[in-house]
C-alpha positions as CSV (number, residue, x, y, z in Angstrom):
1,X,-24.6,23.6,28.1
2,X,-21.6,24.6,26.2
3,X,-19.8,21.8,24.5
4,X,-17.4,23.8,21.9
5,X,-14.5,23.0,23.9
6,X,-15.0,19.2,23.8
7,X,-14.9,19.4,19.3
8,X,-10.8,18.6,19.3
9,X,-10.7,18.9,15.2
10,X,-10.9,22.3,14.1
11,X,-12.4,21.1,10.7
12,X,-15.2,18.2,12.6
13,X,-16.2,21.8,14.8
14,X,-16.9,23.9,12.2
15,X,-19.1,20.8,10.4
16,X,-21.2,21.2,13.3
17,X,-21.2,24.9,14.3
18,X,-22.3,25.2,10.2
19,X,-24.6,22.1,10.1
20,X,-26.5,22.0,13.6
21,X,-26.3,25.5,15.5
22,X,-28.2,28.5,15.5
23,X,-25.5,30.2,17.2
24,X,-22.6,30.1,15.1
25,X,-20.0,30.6,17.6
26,X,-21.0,28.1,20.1
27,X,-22.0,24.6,20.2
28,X,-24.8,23.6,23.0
29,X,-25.9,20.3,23.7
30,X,-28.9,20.8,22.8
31,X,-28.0,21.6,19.2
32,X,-27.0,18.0,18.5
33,X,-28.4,15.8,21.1
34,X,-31.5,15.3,18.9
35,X,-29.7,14.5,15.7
36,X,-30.0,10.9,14.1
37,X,-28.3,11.0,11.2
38,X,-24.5,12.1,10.2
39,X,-22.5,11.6,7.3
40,X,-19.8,13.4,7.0
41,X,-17.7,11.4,4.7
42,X,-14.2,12.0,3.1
43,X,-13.9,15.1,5.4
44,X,-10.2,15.1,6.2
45,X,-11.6,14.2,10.1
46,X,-8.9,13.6,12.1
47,X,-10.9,13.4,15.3
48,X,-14.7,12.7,16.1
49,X,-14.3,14.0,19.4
50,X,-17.6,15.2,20.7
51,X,-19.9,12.8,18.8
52,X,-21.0,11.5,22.0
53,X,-23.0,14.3,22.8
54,X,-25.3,12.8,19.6
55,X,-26.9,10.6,21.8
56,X,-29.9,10.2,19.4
57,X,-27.7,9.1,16.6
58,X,-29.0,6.1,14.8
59,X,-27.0,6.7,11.4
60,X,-23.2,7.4,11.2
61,X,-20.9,7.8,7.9
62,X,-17.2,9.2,9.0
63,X,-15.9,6.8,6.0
64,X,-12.8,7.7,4.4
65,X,-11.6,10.2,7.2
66,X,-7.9,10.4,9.0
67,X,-9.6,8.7,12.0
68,X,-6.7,6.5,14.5
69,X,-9.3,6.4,17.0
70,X,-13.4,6.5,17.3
71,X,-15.4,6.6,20.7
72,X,-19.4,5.8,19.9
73,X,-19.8,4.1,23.3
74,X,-22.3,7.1,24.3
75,X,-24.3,6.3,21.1
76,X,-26.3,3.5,22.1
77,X,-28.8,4.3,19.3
78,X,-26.5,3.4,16.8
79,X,-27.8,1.2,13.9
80,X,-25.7,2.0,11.2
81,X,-22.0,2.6,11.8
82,X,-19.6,3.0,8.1
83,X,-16.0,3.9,9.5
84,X,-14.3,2.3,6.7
85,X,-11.1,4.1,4.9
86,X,-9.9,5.4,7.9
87,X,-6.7,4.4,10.3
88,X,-8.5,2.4,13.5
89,X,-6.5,-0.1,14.7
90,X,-9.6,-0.8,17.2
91,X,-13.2,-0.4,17.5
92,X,-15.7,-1.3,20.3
93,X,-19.1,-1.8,18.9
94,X,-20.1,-3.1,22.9
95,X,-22.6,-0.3,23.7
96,X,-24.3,-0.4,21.1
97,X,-27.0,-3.1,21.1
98,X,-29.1,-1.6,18.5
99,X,-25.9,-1.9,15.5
100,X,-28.1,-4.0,12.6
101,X,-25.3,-2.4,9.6
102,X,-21.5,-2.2,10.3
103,X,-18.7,-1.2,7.7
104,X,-15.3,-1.1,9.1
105,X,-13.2,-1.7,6.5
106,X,-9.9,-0.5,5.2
107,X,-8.6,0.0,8.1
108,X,-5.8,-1.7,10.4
109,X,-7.6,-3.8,13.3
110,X,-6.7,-7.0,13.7
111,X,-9.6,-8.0,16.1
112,X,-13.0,-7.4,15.7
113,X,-16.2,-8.3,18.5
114,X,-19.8,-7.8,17.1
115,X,-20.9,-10.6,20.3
116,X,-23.0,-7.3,21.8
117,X,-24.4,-6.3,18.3
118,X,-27.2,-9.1,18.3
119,X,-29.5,-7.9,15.7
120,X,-26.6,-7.1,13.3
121,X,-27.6,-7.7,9.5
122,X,-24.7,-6.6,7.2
123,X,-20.7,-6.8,8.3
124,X,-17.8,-5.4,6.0
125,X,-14.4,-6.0,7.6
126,X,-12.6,-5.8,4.7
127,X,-8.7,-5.4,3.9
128,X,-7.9,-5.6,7.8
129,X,-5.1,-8.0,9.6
130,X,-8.2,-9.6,11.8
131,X,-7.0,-12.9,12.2
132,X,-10.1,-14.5,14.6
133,X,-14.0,-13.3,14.1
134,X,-17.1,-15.1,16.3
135,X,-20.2,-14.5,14.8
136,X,-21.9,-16.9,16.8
137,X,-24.2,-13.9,19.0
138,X,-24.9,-12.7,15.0
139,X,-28.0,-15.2,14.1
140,X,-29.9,-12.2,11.7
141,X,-26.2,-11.8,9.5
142,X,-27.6,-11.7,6.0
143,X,-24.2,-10.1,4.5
144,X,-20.7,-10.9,4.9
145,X,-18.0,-9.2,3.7
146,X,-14.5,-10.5,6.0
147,X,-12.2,-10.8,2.5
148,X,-8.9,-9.8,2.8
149,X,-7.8,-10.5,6.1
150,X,-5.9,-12.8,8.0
151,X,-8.7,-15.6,9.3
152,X,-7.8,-19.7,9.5
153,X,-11.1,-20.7,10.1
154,X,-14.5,-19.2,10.1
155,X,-17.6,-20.5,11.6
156,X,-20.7,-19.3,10.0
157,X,-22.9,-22.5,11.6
158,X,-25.1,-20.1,13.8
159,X,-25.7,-17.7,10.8
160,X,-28.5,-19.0,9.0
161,X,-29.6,-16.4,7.4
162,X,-26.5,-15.3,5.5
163,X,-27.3,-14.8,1.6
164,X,-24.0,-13.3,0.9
165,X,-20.8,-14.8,2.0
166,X,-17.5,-13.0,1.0
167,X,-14.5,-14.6,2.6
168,X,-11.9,-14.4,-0.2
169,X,-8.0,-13.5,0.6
170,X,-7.7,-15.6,4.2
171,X,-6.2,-18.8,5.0
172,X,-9.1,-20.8,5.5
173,X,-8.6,-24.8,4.7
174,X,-12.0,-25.3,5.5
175,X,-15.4,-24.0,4.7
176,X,-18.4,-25.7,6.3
177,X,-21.3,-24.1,4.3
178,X,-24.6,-27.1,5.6
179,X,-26.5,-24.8,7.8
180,X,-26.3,-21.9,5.2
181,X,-28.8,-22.8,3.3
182,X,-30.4,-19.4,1.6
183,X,-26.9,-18.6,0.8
184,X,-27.0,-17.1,-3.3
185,X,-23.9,-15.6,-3.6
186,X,-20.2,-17.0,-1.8
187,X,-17.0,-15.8,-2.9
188,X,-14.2,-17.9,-0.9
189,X,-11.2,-17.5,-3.7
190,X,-7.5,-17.2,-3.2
191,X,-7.7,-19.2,0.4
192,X,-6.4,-22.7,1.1
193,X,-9.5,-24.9,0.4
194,X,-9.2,-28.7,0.0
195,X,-12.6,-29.2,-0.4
196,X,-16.2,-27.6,-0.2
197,X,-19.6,-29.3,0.0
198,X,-22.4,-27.3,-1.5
199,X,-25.0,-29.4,-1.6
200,X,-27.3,-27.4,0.9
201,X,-26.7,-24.7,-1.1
202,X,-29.6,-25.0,-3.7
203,X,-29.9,-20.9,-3.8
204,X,-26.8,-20.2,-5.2
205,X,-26.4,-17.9,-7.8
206,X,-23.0,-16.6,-8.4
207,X,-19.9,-19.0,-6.8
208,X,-16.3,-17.8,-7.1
209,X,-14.2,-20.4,-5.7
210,X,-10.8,-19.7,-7.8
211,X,-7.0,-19.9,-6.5
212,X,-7.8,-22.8,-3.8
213,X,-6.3,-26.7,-3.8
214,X,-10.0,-28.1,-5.0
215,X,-9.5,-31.6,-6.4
216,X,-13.3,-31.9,-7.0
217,X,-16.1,-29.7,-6.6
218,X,-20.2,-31.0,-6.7
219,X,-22.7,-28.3,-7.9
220,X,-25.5,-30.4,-8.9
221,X,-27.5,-29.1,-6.2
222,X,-27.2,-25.2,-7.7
223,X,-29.9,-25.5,-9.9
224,X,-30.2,-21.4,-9.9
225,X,-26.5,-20.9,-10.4
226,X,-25.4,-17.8,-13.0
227,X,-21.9,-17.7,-13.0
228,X,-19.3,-20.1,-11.9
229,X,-15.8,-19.1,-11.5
230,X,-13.6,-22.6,-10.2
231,X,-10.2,-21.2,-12.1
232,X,-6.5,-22.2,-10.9
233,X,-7.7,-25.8,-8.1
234,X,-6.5,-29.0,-9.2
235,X,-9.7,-30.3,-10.8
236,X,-10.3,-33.2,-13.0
237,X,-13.6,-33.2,-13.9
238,X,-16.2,-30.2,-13.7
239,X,-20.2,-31.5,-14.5
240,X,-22.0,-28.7,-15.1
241,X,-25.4,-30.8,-16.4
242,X,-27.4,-29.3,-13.4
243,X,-26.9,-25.3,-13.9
244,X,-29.3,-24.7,-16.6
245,X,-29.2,-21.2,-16.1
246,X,-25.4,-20.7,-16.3
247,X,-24.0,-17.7,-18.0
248,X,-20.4,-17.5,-17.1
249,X,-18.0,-20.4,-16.8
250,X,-14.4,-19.8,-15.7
251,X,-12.5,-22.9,-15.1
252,X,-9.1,-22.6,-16.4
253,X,-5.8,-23.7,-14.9
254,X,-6.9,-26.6,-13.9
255,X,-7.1,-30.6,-15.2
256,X,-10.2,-31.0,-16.8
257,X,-10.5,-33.5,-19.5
258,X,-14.0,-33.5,-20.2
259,X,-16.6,-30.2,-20.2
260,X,-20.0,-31.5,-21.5
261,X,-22.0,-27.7,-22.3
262,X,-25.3,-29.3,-23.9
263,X,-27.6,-28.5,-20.7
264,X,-26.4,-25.1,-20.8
265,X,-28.5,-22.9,-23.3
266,X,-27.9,-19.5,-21.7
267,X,-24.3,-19.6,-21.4
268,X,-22.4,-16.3,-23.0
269,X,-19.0,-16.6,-21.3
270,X,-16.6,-19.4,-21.4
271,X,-13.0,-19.7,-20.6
272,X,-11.1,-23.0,-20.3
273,X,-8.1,-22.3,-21.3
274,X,-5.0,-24.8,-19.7
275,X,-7.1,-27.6,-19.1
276,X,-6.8,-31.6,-21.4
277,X,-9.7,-30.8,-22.6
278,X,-9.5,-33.2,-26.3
279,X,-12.9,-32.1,-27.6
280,X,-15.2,-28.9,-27.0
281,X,-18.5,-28.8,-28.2
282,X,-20.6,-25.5,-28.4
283,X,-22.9,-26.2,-30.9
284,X,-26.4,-26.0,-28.0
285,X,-24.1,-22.7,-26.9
286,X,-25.7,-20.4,-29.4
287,X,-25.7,-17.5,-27.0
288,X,-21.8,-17.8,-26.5
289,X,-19.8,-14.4,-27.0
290,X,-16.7,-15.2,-25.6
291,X,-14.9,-18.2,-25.7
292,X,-11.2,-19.3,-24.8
293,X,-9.7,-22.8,-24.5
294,X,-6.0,-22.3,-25.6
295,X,-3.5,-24.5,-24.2
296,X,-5.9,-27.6,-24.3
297,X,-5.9,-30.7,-26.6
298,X,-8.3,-29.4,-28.7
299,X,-7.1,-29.5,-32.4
300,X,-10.0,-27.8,-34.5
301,X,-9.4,-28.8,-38.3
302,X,-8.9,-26.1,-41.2
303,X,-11.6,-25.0,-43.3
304,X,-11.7,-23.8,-47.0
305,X,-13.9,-22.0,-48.5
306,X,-14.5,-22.7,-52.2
307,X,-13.3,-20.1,-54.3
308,X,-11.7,-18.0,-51.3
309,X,-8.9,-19.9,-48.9
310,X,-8.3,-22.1,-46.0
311,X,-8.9,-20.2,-42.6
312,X,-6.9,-21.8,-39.6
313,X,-8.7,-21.6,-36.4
314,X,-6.3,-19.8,-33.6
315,X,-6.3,-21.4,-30.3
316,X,-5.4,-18.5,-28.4
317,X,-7.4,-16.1,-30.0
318,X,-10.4,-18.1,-30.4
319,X,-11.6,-17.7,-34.0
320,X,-10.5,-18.6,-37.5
321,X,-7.8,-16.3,-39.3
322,X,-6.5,-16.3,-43.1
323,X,-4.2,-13.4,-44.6
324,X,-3.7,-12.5,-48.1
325,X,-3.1,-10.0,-50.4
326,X,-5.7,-7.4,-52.0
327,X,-4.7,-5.1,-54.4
328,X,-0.9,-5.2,-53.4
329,X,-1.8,-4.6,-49.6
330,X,-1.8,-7.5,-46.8
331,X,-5.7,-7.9,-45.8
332,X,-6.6,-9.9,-42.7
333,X,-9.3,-11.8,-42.7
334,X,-11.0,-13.2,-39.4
335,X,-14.3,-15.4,-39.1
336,X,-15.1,-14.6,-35.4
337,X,-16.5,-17.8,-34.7
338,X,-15.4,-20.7,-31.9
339,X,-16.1,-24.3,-34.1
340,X,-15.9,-25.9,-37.0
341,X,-19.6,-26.4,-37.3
342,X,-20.3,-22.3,-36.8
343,X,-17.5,-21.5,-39.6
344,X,-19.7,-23.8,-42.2
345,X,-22.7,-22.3,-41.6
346,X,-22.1,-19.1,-42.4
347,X,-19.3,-20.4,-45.2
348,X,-22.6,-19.2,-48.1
349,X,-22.0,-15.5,-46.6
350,X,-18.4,-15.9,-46.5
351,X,-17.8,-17.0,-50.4
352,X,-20.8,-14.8,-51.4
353,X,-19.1,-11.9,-50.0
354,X,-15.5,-12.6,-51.7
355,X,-17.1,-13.0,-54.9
356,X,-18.6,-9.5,-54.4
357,X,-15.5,-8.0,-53.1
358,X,-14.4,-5.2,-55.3
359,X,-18.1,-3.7,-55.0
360,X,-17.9,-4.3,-51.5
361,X,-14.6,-1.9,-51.0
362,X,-15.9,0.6,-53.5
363,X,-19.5,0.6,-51.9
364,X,-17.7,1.4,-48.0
365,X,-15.0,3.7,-49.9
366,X,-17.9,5.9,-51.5
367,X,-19.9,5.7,-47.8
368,X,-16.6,6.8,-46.2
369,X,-15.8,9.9,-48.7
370,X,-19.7,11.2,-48.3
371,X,-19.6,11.0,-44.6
372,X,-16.2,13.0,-45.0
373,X,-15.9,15.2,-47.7
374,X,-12.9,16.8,-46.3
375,X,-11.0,13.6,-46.3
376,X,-8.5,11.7,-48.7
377,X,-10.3,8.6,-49.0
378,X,-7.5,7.5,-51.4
379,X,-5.2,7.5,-48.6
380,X,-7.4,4.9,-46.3
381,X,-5.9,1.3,-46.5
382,X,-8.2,-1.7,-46.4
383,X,-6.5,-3.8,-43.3
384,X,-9.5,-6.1,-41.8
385,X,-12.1,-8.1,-43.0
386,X,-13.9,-9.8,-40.1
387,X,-17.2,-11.6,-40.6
388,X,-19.1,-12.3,-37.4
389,X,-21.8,-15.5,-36.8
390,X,-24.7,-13.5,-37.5
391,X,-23.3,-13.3,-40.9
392,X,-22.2,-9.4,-40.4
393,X,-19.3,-8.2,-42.2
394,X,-17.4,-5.7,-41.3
395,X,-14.5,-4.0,-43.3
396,X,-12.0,-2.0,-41.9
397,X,-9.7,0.6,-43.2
398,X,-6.7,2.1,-41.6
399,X,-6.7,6.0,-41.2
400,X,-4.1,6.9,-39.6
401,X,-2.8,8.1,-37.0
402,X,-4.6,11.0,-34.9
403,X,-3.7,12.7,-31.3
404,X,-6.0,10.6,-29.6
405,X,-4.3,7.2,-31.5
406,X,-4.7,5.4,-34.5
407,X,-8.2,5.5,-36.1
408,X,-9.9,2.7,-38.1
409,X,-13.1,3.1,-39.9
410,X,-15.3,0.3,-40.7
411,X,-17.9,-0.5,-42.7
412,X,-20.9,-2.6,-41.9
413,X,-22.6,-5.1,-44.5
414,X,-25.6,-7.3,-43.1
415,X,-25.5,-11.1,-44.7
416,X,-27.1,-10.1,-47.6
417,X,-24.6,-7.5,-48.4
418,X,-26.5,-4.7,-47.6
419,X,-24.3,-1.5,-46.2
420,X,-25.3,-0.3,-43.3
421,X,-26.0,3.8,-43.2
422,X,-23.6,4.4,-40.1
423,X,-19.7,3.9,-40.1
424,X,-18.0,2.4,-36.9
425,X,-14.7,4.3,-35.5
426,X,-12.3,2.7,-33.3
427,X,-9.0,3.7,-31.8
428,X,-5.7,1.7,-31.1
């Protein structure tokens, strides 16, 4: 049977005539009726018109087309639909009992039914206007991505085998999480959340409950959570004793007075910042890389060191800073460490390296002038000297300025002075 006809978009026609036909110029039903996978993303589709002569699909992809409209109630196959980036303000998923994968979003539909898609696994309705969403005929739902829509409550009770949860951007004021319990990874931020009980939630890995109204928050139970993002709520107190395995803690804009960090070896990332924290201690931290708490009421005291000159520890940078003058020419000087007790130990390295200065400069000059022969060296200025808490130093000389910005070189001495064979180039 001839089905050209039936192909409305000139563009969607031609896919197939090119794709599926032996006979260029005509499409027959039995060219396509066997077919079971199509993608046929970012196409410039403005019609799927005739897809329902693929009654053997099992896989579509028409993501990121011009699509106002898509009929796939004659693909009853169907168990992986991605419509996403296109223009539906509808979609009936009713005929198609086999759907286990379902991506619809980007799009403009403000209702949504999955309650004839039974053995659906994985649904992203993201950045719609869907203000209502049962899930209650969905018991296999592992994923779940509804952010950014318009939903006051959502009942996941039924789906008890969700491991992802990502509900952020709604207006939910309550999150009832108990029968979820292989959940590892929720993200419910920017909502309206008073409070959230996660203590059947021991699988939780990564929890990103930000921009909510939380005045308390119990994650005791996590004992396998990574990263914890609880920024901007109205805490007072965060114990993070139970998270061994924590690697990221955001938890600013909030009013915390305490943050005990000795049962937390592993963590790299912390920022604090506008909190009442009085008193940070990082010293059990030794993996920390980054590290903010400005706008506390942490004062950390000046430290001299002998022979050298006082460094003053900047809140809002997060390390200690001193500026003087070498050789007529401002040098800053930063210790990139986050405590008092870090800047000591490496203070040795620190006065060692002063005393050794002028060797130093003339050692990364001569480096600088044999890796570019071609080069002014005399016009370089020294501008940084940064030492780092493994003791690394690294000195940095202005260059100028190039097309592709202004150029620093650095050179890079280990703790025992020793200069390392490769330069370091960074533009600003």
């Amino acid at each position: 049977m001839n089905i050209t006809e039936e192909f409305h978009d000139a563009r969607f026609k031609t896919f197939v005539l090119d794709n599926f036909c032996e006979n260029r110029e005509q499409i027959l039903a039995s060219d396509v009726e066997r077919v079971t996978s199509l993608k046929l993303t970012n196409q410039k589709f403005a019609s799927l018109k005739g897809i329902e002569h693929f009654v053997s699909l099992e896989e579509l992809d028409c993501a990121f087309n011009s699509l106002s409209e898509l009929d796939i109630s004659q693909n009853t196959s169907l168990k992986t639909l991605d419509c996403s980036g296109n223009k539906l303000t509808s979609l009936d998923t009713s005929h198609n009992p086999s759907l286990e994968k379902l991506a619809c979003r980007n799009n403009e539909l403000s209702h949504l039914d999955v309650s004839f898609n039974p053995l659906l696994q994985e649904l992203n309705c993201n950045q719609n206007t869907i203000i209502d969403l049962d899930l209650s005929a969905n018991a296999g739902l592992k994923q779940l991505d509804c952010g950014f829509n318009r939903l006051r409550t959502l009942d996941v009770s039924r789906n008890t085998q969700l491991v992802q949860l990502i509900c952020y951007w709604n207006i939910l004021s309550e999150l009832q999480l108990d029968q979820n319990t292989k959940l590892q990874e929720l993200n419910c931020s920017y909502n309206a959340l008073f409070h959230l009980n996660l203590e059947a939630n021991t699988l939780l890995s990564y929890l990103d409950c930000g921009h909510n109204h939380l005045s308390s928050l119990t994650i005791s139970n996590c004992t396998h959570l990574i990263e914890l993002r609880c920024n901007n709520n109205h805490l007072t107190r965060l114990d993070v004793a139970g998270n061994p395995d924590l690697r990221s803690l955001r938890c600013f804009n909030n009013h915390i007075t305490e943050l005990e960090l000795s049962h937390n070896p592993l963590l790299t990332e912390l920022y604090c910042s506008e909190n009442k924290i009085s008193q940070l201690d990082t010293q059990h931290n030794s993996k920390l890389e980054r590290l903010s708490h400005s706008d506390n009421l942490i004062v950390v005291p000046d430290h001299t060191v002998a022979g050298f000159t006082t460094f003053q520890y900047d809140g809002s940078l997060s390390y200690y800073t001193a500026a003087l003058d070498y050789k007529g020419k401002p040098l800053s000087i930063i210790v990139d460490v986050h405590d008092k007790a870090s800047i000591e130990r490496i203070s040795p390295v620190i006065e060692k390296a002063w005393t050794h200065f002028d060797q130093l400069h003339e050692q990364a000059v001569q480096r600088i002038a044999e890796q570019h022969p071609d080069e002014d060296v005399n016009e370089l200025v020294l501008s940084t000297l940064q030492f780092e808490e493994t003791g690394t130093i690294r000195l940095g000389y202005d260059a100028g300025d190039t097309d592709a910005g202004r150029l620093y070189i650095y050179a890079i001495f280990n703790n025992i002075l020793e200069l390392d064979s490769q330069l370091v180039y960074e533009l600003y």
